[in-house]
HTML snippet that shows the backbone in 3Dmol.js (N, CA, C, O; Angstrom):
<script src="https://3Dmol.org/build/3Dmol-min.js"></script>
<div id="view" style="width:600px;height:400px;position:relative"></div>
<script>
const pdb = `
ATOM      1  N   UNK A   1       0.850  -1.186   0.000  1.00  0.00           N
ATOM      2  CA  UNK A   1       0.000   0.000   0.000  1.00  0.00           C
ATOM      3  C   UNK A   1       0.895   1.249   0.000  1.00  0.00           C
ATOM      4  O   UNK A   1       1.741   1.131   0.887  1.00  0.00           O
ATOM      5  N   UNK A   2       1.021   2.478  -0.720  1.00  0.00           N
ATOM      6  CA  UNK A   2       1.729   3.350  -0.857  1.00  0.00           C
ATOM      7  C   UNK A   2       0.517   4.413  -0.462  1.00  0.00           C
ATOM      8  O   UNK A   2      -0.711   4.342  -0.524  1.00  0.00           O
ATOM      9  N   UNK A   3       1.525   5.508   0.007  1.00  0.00           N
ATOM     10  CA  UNK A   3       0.855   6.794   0.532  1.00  0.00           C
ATOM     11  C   UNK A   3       2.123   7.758   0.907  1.00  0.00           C
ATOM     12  O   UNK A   3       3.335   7.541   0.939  1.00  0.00           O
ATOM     13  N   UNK A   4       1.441   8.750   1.139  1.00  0.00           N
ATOM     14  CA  UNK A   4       2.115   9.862   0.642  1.00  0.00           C
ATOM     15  C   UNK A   4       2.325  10.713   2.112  1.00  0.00           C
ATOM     16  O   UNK A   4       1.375  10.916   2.867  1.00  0.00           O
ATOM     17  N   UNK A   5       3.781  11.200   2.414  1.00  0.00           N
ATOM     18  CA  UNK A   5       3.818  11.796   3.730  1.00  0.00           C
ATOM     19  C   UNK A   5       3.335  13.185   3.404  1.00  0.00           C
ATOM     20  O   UNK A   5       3.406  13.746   2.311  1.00  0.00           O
ATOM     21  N   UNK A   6       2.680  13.789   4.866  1.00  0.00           N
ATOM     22  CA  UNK A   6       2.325  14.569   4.840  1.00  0.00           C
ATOM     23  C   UNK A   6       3.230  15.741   5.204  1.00  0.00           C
ATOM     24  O   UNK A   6       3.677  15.568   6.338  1.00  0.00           O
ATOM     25  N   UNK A   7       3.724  17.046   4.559  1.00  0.00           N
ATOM     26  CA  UNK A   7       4.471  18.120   5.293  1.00  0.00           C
ATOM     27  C   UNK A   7       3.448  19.473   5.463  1.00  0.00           C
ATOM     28  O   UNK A   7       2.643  19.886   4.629  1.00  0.00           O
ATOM     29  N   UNK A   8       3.798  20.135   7.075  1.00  0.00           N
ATOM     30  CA  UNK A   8       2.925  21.253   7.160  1.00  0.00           C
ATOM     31  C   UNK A   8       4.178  22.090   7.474  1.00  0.00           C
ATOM     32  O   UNK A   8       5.259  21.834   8.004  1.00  0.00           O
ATOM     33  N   UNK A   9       3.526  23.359   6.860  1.00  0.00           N
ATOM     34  CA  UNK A   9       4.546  24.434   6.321  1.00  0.00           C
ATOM     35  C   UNK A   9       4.054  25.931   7.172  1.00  0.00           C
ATOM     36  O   UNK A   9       2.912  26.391   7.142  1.00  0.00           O
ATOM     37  N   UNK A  10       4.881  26.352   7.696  1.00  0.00           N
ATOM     38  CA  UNK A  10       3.809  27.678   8.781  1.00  0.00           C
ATOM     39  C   UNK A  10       4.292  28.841   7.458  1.00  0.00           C
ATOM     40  O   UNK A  10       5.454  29.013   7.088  1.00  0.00           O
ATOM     41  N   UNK A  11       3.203  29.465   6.962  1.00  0.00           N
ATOM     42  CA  UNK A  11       3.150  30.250   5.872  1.00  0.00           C
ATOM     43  C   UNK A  11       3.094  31.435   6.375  1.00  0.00           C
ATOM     44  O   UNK A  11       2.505  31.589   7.445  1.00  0.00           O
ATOM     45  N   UNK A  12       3.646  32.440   5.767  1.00  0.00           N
ATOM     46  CA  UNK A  12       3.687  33.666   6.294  1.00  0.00           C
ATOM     47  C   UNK A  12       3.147  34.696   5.382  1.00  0.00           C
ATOM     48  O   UNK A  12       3.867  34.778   4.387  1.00  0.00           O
ATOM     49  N   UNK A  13       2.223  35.450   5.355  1.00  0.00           N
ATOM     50  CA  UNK A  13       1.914  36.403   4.179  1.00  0.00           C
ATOM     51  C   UNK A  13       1.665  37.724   5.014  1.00  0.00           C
ATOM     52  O   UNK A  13       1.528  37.941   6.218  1.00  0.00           O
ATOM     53  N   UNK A  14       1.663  38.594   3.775  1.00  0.00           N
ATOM     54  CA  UNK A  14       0.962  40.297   4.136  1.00  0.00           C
ATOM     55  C   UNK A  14      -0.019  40.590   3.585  1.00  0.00           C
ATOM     56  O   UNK A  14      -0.004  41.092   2.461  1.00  0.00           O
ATOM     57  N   UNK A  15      -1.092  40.345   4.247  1.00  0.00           N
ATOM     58  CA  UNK A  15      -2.950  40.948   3.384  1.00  0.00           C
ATOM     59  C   UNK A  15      -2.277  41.891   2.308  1.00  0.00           C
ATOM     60  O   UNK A  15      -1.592  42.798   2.781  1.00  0.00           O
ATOM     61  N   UNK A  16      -2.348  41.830   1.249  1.00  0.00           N
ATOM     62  CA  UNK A  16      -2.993  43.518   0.798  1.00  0.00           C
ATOM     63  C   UNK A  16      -3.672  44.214   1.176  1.00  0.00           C
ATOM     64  O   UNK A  16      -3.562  45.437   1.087  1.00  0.00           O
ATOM     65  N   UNK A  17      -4.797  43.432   1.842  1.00  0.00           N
ATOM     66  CA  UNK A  17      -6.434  44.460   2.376  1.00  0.00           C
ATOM     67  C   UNK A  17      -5.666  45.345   3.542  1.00  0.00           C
ATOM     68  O   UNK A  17      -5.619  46.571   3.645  1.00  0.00           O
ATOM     69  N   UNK A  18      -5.138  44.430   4.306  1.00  0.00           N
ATOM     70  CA  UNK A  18      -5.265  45.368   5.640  1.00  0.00           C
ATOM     71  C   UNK A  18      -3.512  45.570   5.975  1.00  0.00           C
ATOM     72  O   UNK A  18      -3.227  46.046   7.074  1.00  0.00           O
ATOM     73  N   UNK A  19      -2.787  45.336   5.364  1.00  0.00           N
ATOM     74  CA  UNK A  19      -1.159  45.160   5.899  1.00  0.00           C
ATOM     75  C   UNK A  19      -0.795  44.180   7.112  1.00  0.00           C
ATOM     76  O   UNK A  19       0.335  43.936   7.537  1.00  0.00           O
ATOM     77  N   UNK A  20      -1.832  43.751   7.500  1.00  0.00           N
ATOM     78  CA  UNK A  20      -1.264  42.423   8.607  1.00  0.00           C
ATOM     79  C   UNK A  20      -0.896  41.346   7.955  1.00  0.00           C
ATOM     80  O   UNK A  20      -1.421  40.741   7.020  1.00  0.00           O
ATOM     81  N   UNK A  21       0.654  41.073   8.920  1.00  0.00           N
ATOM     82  CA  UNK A  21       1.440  40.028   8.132  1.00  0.00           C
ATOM     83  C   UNK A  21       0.821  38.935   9.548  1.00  0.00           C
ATOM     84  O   UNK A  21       0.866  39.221  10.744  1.00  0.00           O
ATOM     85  N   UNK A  22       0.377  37.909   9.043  1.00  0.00           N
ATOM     86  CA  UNK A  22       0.381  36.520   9.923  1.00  0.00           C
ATOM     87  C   UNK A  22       0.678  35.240   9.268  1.00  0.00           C
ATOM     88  O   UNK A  22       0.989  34.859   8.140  1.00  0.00           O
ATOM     89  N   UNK A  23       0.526  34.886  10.066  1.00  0.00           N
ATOM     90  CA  UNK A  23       1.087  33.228   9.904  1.00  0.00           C
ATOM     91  C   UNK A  23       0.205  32.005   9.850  1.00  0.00           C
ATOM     92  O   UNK A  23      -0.713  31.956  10.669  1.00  0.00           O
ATOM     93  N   UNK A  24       0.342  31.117   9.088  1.00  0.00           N
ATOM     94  CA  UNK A  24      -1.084  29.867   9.202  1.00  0.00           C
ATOM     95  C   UNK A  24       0.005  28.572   9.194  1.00  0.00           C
ATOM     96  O   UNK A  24       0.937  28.615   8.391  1.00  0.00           O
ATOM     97  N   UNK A  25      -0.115  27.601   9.965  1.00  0.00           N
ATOM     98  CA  UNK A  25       0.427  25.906   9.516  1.00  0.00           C
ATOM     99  C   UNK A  25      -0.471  25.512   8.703  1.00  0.00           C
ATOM    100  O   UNK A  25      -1.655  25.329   8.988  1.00  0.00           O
ATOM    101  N   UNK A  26       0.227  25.305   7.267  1.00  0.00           N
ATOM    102  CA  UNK A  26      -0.732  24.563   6.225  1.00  0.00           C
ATOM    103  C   UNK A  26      -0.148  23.000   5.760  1.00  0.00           C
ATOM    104  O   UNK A  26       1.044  22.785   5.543  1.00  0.00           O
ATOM    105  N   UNK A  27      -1.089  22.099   5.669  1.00  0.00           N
ATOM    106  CA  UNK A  27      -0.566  20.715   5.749  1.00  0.00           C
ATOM    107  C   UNK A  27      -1.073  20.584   4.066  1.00  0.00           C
ATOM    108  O   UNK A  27      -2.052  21.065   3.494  1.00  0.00           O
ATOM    109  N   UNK A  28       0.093  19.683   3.551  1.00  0.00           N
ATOM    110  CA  UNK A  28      -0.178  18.899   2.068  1.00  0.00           C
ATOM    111  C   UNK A  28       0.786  17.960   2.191  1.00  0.00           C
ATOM    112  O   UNK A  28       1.659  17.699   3.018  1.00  0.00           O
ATOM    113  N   UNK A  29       0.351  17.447   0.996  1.00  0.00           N
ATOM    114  CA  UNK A  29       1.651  16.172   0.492  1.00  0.00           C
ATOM    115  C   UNK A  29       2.698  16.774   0.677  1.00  0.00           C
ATOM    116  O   UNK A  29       2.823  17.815   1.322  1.00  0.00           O
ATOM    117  N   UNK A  30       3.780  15.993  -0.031  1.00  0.00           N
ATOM    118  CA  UNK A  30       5.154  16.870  -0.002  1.00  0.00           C
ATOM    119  C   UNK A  30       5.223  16.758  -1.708  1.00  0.00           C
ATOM    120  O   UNK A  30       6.253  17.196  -2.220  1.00  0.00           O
ATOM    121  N   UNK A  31       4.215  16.214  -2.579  1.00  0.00           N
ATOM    122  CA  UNK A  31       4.419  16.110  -4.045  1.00  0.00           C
ATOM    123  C   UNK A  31       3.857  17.219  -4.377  1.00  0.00           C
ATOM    124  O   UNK A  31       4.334  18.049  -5.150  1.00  0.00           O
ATOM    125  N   UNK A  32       2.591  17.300  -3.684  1.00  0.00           N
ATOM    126  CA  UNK A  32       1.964  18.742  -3.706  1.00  0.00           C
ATOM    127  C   UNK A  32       2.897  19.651  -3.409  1.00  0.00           C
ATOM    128  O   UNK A  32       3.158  20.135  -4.510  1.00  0.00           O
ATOM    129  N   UNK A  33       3.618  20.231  -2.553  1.00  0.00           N
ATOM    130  CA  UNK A  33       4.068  21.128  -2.211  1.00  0.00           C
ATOM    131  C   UNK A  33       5.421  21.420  -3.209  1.00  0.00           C
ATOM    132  O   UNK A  33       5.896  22.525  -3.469  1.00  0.00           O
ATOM    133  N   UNK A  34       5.792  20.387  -3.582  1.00  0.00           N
ATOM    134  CA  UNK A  34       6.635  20.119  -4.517  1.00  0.00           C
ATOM    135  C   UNK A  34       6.175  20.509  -5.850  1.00  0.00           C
ATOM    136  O   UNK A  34       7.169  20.822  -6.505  1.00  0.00           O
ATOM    137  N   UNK A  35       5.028  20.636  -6.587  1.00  0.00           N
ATOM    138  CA  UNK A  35       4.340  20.882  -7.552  1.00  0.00           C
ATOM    139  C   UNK A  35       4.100  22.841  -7.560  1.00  0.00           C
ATOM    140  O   UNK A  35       4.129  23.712  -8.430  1.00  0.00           O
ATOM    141  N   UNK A  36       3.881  22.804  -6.127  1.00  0.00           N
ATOM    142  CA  UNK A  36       3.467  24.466  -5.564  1.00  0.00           C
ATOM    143  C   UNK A  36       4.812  25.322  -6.025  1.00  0.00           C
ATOM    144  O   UNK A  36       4.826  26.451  -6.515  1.00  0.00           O
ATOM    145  N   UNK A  37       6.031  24.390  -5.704  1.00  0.00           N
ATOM    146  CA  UNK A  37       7.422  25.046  -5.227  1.00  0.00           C
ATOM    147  C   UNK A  37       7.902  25.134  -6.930  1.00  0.00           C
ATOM    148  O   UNK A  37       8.827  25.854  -7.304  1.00  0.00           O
ATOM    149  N   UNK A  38       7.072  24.247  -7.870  1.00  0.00           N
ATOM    150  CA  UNK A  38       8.077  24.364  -8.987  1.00  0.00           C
ATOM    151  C   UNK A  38       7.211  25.004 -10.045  1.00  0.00           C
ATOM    152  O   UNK A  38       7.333  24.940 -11.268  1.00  0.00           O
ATOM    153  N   UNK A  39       6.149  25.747  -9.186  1.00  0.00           N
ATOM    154  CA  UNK A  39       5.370  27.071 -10.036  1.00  0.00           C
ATOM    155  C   UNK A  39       3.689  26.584 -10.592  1.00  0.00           C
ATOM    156  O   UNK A  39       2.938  27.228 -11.324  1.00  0.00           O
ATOM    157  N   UNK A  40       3.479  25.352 -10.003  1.00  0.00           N
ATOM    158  CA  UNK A  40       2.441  24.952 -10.820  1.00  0.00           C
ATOM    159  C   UNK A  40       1.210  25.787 -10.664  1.00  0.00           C
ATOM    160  O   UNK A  40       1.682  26.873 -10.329  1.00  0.00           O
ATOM    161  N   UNK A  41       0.068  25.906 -10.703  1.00  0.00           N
ATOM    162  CA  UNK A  41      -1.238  26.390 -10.172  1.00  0.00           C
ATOM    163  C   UNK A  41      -1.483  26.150  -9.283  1.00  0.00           C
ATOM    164  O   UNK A  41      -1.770  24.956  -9.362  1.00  0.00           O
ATOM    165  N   UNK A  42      -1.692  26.677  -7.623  1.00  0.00           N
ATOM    166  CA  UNK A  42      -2.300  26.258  -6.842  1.00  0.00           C
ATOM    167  C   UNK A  42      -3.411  25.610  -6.585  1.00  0.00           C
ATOM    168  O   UNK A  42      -3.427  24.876  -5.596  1.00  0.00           O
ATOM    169  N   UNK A  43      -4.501  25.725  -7.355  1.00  0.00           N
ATOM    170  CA  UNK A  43      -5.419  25.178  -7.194  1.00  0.00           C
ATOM    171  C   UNK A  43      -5.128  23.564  -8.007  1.00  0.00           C
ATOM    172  O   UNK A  43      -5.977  22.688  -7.839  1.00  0.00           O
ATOM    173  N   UNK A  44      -3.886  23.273  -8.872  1.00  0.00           N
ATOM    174  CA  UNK A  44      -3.895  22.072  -9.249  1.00  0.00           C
ATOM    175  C   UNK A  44      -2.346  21.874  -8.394  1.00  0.00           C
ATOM    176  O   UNK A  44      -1.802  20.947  -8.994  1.00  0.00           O
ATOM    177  N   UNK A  45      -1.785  22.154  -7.714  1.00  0.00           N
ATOM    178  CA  UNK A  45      -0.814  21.709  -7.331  1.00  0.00           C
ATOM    179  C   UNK A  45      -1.234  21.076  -5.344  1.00  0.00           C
ATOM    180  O   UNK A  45      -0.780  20.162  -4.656  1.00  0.00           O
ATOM    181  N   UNK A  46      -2.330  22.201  -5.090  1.00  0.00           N
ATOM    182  CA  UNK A  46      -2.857  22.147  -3.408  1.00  0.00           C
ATOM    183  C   UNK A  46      -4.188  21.375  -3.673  1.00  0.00           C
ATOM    184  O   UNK A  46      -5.041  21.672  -2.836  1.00  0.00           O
ATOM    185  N   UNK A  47      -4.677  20.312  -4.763  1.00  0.00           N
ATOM    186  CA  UNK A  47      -6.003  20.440  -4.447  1.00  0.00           C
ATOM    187  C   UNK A  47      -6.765  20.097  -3.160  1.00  0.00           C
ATOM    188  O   UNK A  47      -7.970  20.345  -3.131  1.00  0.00           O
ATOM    189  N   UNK A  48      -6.163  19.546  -2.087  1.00  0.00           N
ATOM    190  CA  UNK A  48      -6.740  19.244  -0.739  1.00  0.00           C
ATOM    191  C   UNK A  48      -6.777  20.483  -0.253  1.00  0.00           C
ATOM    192  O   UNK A  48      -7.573  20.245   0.655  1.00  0.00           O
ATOM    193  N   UNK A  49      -6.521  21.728  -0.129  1.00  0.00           N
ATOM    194  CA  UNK A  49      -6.562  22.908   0.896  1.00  0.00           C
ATOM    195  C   UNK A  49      -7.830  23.331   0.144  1.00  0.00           C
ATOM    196  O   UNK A  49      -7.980  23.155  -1.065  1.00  0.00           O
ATOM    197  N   UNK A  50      -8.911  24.016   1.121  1.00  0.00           N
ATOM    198  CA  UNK A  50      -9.895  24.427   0.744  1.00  0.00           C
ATOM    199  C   UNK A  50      -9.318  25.969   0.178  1.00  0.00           C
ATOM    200  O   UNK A  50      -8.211  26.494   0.299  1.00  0.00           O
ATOM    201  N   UNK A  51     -10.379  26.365  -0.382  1.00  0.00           N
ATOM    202  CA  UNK A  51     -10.481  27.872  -1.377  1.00  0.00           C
ATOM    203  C   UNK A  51      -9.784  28.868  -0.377  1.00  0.00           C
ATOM    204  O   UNK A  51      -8.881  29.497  -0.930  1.00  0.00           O
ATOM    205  N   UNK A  52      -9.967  29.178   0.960  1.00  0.00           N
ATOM    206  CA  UNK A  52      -9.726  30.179   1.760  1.00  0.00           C
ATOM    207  C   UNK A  52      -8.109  29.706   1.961  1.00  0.00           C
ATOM    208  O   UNK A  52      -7.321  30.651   1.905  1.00  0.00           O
ATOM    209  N   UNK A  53      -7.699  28.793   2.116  1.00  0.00           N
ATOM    210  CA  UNK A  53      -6.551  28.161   2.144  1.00  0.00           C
ATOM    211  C   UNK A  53      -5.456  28.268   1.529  1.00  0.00           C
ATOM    212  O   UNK A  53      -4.371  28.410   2.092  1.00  0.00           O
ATOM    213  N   UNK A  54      -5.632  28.209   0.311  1.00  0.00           N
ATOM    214  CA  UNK A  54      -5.031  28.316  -1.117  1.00  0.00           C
ATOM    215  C   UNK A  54      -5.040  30.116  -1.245  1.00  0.00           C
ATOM    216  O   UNK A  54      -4.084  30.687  -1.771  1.00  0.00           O
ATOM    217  N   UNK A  55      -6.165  30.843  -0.730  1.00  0.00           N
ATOM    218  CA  UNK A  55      -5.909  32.216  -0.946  1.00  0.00           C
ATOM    219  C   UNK A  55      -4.889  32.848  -0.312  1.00  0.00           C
ATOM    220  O   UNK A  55      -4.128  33.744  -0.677  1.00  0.00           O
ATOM    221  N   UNK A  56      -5.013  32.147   0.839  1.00  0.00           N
ATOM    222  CA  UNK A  56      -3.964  32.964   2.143  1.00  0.00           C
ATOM    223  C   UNK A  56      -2.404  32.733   1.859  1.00  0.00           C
ATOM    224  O   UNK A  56      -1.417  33.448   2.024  1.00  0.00           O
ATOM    225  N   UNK A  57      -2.621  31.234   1.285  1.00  0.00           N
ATOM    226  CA  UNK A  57      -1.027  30.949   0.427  1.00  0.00           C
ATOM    227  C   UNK A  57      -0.438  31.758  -0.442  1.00  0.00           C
ATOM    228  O   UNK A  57       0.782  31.881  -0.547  1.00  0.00           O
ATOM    229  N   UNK A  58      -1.553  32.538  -1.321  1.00  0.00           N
ATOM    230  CA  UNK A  58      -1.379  33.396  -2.390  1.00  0.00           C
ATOM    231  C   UNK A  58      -0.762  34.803  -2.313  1.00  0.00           C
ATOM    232  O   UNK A  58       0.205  35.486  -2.650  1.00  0.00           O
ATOM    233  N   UNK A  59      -2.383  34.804  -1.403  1.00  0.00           N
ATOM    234  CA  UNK A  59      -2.062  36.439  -1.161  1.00  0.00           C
ATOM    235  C   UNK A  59      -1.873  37.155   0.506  1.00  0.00           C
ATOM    236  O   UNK A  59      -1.456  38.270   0.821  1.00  0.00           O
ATOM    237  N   UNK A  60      -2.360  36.021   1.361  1.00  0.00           N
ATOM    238  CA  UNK A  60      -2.229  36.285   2.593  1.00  0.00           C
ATOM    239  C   UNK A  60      -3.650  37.151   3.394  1.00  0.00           C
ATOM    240  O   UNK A  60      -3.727  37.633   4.524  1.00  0.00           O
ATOM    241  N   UNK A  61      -4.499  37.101   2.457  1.00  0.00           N
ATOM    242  CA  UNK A  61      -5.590  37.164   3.050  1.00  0.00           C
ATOM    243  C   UNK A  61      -6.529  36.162   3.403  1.00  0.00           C
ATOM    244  O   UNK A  61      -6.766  35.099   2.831  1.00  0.00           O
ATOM    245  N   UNK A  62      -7.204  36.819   4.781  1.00  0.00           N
ATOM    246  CA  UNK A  62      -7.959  35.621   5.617  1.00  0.00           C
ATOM    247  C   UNK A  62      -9.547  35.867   5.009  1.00  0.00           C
ATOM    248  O   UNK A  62     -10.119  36.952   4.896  1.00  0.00           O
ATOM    249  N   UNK A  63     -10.057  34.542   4.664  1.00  0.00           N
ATOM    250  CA  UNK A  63     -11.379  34.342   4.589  1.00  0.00           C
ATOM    251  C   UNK A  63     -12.261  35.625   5.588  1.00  0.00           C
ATOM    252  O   UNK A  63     -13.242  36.102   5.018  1.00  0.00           O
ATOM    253  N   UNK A  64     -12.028  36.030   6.642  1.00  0.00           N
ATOM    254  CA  UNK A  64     -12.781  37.200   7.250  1.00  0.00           C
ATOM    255  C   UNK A  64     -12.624  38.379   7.024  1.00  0.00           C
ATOM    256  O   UNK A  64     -13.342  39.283   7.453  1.00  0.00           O
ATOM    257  N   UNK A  65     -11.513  38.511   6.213  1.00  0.00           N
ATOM    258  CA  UNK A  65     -10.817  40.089   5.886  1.00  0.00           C
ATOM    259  C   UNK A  65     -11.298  39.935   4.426  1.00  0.00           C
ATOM    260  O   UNK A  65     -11.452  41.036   3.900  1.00  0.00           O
ATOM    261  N   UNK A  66     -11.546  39.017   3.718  1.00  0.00           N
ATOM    262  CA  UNK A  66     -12.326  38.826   2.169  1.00  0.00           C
ATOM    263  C   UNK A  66     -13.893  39.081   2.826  1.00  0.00           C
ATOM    264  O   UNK A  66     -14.213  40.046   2.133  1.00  0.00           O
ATOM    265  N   UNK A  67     -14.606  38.931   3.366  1.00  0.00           N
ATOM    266  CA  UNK A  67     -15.559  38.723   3.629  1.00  0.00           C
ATOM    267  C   UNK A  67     -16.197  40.061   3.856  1.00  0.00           C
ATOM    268  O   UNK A  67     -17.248  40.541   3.431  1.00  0.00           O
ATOM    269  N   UNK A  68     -14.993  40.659   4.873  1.00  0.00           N
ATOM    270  CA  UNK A  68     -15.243  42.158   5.507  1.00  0.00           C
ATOM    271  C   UNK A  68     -15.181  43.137   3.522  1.00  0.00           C
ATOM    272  O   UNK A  68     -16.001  43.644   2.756  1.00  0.00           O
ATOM    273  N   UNK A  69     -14.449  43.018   3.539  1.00  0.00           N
ATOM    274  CA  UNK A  69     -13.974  43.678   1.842  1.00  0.00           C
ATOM    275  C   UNK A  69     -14.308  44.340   1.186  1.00  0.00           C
ATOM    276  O   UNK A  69     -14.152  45.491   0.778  1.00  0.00           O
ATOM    277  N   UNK A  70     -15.372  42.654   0.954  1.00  0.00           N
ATOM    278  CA  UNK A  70     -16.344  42.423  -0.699  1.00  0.00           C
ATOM    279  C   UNK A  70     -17.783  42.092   0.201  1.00  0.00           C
ATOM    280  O   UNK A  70     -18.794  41.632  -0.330  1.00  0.00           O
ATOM    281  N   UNK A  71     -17.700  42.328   1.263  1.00  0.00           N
ATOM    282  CA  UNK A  71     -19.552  41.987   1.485  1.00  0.00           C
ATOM    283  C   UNK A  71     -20.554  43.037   0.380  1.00  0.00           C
ATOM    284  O   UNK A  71     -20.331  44.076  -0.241  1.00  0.00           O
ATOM    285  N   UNK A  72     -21.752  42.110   0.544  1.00  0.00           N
ATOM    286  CA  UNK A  72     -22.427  42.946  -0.109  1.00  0.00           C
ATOM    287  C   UNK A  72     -23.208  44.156   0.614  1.00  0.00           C
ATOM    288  O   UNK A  72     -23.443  43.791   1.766  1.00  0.00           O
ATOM    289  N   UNK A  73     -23.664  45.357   0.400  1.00  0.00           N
ATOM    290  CA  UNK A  73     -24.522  46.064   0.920  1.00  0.00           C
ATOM    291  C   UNK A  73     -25.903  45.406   1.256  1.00  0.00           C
ATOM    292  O   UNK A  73     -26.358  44.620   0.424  1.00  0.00           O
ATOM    293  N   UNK A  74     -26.689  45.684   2.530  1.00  0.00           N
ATOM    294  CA  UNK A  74     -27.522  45.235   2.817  1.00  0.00           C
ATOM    295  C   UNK A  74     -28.342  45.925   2.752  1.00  0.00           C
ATOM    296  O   UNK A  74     -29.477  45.568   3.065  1.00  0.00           O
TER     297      UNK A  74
END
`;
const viewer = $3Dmol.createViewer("view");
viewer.addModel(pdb, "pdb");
viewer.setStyle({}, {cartoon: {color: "spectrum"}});
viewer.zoomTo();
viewer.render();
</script>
């Protein structure tokens, strides 16, 4: 049976939205991350990290600071 080790990586970004730099532990393969590292698409190199996941990798914004953003008017 083959399987794949898992590596988690503490990521560091700077929102654009707001200038806070923080930090997240994000877990993937290490083929994945390996795929990430040699430029592929995130969304085909991370496909296990959900959407908010993959953003914060990107750009370093948090699902609540997108939320705050782009809400809609009520």
């Amino acid at each position: 049976m083959a399987y794949e080790v898992l590596e988690y990586r503490w990521i560091t970004r700077t929102s654009p939205l707001s200038g806070k730099t923080r930090k997240a532990m994000i877990g993937a393969r290490v083929t994945e991350w390996l795929a990430f590292d040699r430029g592929e698409l995130v969304q085909k190199a991370l496909p296990g990290l959900s959407p908010q996941e993959r953003e914060f990798v990107l750009t370093g914004i948090t699902a609540q600071e997108w939320d705050e953003a782009f809400k809609e008017d009520e």
